[in-house]
KOLDO-361075 format. One record per atom (N, C-alpha, C, CB): residue in three letters; x, y, z; residue number from 1; atom name. Coordinates in Angstrom, 1 decimal. Glycine has a CB too. Example, Ala and Ser with C-alpha at 12.3 -4.5 7.8 and 13.67 -1.06 7.14 Angstrom:
2
BAZA  rest      px      py      pz   nr  atom
BAZA   ALA    13.2    -5.7     7.8    1     N
BAZA   ALA    12.3    -4.5     7.8    1    CA
BAZA   ALA    13.2    -3.3     7.8    1     C
BAZA   ALA    11.3    -4.5     9.0    1    CB
BAZA   SER    12.8    -2.2     7.1    2     N
BAZA   SER    13.7    -1.1     7.1    2    CA
BAZA   SER    12.9     0.0     7.9    2     C
BAZA   SER    14.1    -0.6     5.7    2    CB
END
This chain:
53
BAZA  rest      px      py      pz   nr  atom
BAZA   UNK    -7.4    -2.2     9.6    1     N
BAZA   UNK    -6.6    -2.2    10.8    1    CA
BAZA   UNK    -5.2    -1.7    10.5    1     C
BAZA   UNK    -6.6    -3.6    11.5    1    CB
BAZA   UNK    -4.9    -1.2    11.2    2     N
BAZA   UNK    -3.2    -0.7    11.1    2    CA
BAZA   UNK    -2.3    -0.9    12.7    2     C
BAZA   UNK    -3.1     1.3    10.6    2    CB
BAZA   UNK    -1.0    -0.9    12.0    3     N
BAZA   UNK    -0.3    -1.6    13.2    3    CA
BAZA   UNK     0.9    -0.9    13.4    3     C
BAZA   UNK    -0.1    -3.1    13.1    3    CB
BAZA   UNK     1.8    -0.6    14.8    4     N
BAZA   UNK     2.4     0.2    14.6    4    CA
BAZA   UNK     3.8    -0.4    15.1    4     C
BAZA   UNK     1.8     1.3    15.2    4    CB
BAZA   UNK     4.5    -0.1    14.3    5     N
BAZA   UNK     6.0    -0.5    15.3    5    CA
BAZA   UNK     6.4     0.5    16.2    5     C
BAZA   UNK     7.5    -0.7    14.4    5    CB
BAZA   UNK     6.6    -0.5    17.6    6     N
BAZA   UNK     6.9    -0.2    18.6    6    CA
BAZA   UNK     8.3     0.0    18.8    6     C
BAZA   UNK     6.4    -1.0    19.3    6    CB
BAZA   UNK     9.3     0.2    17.9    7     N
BAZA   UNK    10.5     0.1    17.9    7    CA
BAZA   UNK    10.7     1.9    17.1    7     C
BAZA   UNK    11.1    -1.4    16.8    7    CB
BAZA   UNK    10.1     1.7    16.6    8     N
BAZA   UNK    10.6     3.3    15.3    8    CA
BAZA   UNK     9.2     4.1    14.8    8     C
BAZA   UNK    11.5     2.7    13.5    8    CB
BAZA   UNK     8.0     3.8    14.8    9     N
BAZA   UNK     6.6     3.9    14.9    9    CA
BAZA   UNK     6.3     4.4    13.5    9     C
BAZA   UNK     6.1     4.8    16.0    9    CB
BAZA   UNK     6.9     3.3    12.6   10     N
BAZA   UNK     6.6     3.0    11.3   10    CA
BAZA   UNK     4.9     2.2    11.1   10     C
BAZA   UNK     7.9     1.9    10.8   10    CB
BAZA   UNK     3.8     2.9    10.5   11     N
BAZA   UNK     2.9     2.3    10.5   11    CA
BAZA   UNK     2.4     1.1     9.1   11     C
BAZA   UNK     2.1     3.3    10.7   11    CB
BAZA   UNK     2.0     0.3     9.8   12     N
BAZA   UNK     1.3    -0.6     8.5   12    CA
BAZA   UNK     0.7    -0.6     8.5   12     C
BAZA   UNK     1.2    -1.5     8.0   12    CB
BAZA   UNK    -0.5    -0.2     7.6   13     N
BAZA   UNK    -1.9     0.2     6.9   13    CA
BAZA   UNK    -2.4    -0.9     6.3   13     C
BAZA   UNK    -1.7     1.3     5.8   13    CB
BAZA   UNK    -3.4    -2.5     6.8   14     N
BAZA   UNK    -3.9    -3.3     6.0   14    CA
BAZA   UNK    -4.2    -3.1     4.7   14     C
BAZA   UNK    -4.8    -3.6     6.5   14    CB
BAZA   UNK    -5.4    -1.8     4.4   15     N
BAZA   UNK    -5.6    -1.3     3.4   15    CA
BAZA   UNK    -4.9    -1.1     2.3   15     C
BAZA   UNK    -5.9    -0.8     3.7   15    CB
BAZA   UNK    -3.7    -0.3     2.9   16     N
BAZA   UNK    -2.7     0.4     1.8   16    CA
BAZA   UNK    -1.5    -0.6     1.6   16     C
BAZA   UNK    -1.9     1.9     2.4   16    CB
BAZA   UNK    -1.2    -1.8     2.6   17     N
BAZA   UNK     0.1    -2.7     2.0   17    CA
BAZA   UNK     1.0    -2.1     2.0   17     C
BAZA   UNK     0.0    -3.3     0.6   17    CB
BAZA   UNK     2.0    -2.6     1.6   18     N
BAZA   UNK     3.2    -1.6     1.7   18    CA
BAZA   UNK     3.7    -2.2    -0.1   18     C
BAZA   UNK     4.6    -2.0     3.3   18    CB
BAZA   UNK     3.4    -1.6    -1.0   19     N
BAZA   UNK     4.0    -1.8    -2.2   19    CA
BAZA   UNK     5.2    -1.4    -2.6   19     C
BAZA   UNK     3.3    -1.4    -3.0   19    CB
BAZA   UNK     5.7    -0.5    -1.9   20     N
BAZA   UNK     7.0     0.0    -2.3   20    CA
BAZA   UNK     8.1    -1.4    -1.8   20     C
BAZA   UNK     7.2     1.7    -1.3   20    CB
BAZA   UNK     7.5    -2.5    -1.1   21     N
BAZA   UNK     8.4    -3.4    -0.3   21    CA
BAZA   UNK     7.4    -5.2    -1.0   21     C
BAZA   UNK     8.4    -2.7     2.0   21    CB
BAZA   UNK     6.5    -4.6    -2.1   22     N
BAZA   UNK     6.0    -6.5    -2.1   22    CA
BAZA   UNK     4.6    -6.5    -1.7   22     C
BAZA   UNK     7.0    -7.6    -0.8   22    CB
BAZA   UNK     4.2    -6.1    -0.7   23     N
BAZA   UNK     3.3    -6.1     0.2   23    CA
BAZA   UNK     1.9    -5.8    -0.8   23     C
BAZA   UNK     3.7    -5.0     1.5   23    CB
BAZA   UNK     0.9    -6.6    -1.5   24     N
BAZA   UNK    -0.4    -5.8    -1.8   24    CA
BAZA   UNK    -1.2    -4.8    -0.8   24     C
BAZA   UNK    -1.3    -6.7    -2.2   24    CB
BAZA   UNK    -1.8    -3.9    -1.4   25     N
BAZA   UNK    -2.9    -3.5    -0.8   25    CA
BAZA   UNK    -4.0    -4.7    -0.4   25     C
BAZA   UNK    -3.4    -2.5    -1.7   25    CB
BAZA   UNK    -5.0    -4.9     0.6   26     N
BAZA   UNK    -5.5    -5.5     1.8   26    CA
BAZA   UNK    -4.7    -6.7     2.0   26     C
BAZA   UNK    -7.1    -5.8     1.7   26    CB
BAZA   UNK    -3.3    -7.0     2.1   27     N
BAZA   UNK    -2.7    -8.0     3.1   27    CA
BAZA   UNK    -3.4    -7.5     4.6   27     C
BAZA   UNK    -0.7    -7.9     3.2   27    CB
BAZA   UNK    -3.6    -8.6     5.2   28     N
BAZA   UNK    -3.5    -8.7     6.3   28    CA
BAZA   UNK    -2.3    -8.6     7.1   28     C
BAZA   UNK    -4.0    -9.6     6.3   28    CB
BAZA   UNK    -2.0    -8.5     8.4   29     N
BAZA   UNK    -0.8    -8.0     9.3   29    CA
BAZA   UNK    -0.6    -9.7     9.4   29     C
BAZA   UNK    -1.2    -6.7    11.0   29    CB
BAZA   UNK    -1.6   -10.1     9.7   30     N
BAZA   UNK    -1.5   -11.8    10.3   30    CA
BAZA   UNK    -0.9   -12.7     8.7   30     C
BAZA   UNK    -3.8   -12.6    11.0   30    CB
BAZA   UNK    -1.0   -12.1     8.3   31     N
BAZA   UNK    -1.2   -13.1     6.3   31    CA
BAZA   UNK     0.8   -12.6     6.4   31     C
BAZA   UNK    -2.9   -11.8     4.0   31    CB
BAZA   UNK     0.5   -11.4     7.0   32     N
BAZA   UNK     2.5   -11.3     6.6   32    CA
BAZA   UNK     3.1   -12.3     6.5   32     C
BAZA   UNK     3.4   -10.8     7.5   32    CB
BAZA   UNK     4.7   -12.8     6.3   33     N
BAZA   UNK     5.3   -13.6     6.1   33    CA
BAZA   UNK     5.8   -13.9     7.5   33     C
BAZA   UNK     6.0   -13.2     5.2   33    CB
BAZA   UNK     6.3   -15.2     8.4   34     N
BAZA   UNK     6.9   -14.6     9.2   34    CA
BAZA   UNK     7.8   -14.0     9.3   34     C
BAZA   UNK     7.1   -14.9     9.8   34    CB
BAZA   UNK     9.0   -13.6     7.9   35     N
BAZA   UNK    10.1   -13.1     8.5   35    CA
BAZA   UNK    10.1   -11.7     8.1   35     C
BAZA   UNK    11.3   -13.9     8.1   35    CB
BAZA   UNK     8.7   -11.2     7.7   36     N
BAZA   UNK     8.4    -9.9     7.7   36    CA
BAZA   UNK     8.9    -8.7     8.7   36     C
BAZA   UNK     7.1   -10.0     7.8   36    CB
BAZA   UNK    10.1    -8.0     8.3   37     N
BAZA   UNK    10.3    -6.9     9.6   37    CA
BAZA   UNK    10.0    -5.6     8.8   37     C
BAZA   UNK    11.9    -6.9    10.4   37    CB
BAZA   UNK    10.4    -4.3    10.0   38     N
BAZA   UNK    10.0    -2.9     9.6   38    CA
BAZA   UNK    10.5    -2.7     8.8   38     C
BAZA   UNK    10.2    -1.8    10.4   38    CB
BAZA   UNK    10.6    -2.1     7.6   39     N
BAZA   UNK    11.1    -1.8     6.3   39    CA
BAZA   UNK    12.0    -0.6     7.0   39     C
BAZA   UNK    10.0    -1.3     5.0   39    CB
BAZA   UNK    11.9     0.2     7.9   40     N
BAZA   UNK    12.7     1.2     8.2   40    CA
BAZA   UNK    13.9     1.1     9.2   40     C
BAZA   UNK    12.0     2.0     8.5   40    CB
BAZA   UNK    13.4     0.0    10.5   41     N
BAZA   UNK    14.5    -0.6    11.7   41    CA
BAZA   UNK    14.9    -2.1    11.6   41     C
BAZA   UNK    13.7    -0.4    13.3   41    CB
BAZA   UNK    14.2    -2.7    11.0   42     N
BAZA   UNK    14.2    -4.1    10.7   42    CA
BAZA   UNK    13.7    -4.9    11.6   42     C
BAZA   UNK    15.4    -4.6    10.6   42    CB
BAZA   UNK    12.9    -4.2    13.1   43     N
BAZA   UNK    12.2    -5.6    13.7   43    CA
BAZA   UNK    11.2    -6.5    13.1   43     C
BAZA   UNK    11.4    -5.3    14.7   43    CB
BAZA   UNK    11.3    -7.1    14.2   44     N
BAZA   UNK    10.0    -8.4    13.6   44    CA
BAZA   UNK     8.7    -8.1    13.9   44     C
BAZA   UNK    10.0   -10.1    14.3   44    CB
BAZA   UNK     8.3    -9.0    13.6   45     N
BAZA   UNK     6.3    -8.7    13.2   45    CA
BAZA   UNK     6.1    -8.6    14.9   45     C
BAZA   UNK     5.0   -10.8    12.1   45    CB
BAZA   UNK     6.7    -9.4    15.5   46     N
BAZA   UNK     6.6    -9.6    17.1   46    CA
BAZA   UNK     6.4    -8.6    18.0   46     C
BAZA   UNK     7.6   -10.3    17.6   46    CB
BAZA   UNK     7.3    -7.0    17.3   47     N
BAZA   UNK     7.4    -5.8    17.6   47    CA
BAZA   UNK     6.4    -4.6    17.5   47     C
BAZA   UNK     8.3    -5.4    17.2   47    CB
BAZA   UNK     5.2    -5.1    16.8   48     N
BAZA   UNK     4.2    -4.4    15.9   48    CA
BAZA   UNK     2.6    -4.8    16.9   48     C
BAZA   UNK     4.3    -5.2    14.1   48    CB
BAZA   UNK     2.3    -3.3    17.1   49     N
BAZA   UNK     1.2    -3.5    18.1   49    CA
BAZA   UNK     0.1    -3.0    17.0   49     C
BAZA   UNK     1.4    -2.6    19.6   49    CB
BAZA   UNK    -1.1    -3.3    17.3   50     N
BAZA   UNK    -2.5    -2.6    16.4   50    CA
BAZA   UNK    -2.8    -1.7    16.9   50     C
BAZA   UNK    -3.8    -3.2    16.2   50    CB
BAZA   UNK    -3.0    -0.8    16.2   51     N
BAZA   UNK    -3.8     1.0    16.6   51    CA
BAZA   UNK    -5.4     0.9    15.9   51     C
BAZA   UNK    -2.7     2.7    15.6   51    CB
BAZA   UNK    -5.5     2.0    16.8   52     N
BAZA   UNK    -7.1     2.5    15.9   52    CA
BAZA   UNK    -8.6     1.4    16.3   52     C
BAZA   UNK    -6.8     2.2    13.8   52    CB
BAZA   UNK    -9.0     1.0    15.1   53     N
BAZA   UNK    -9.9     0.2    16.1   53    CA
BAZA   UNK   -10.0    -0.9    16.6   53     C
BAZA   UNK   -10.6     0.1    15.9   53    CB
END
């Protein structure tokens, strides 16, 4: 599943994680931390809608 910020439409990829920032490959969006924000605008997880399927 992937999820998209609704602020700057930075995507997070379950699959891919975000390693460049901590994140393994298959974190979950929900397993995030809460104080997880966009690595690029800084919102919160709260700003992040799911795409795809």
């Amino acid at each position: 599943m992937k999820y998209v910020c609704d602020a700057c439409g930075w995507e997070y990829d379950e699959e891919k994680g975000d390693p460049d920032n901590g994140i393994a490959p298959g974190t979950k969006f929900e397993d995030l931390p809460e104080d997880f924000e966009c690595p690029v605008c800084g919102v919160g997880k709260d700003m992040f809608s799911p795409v795809g399927e």
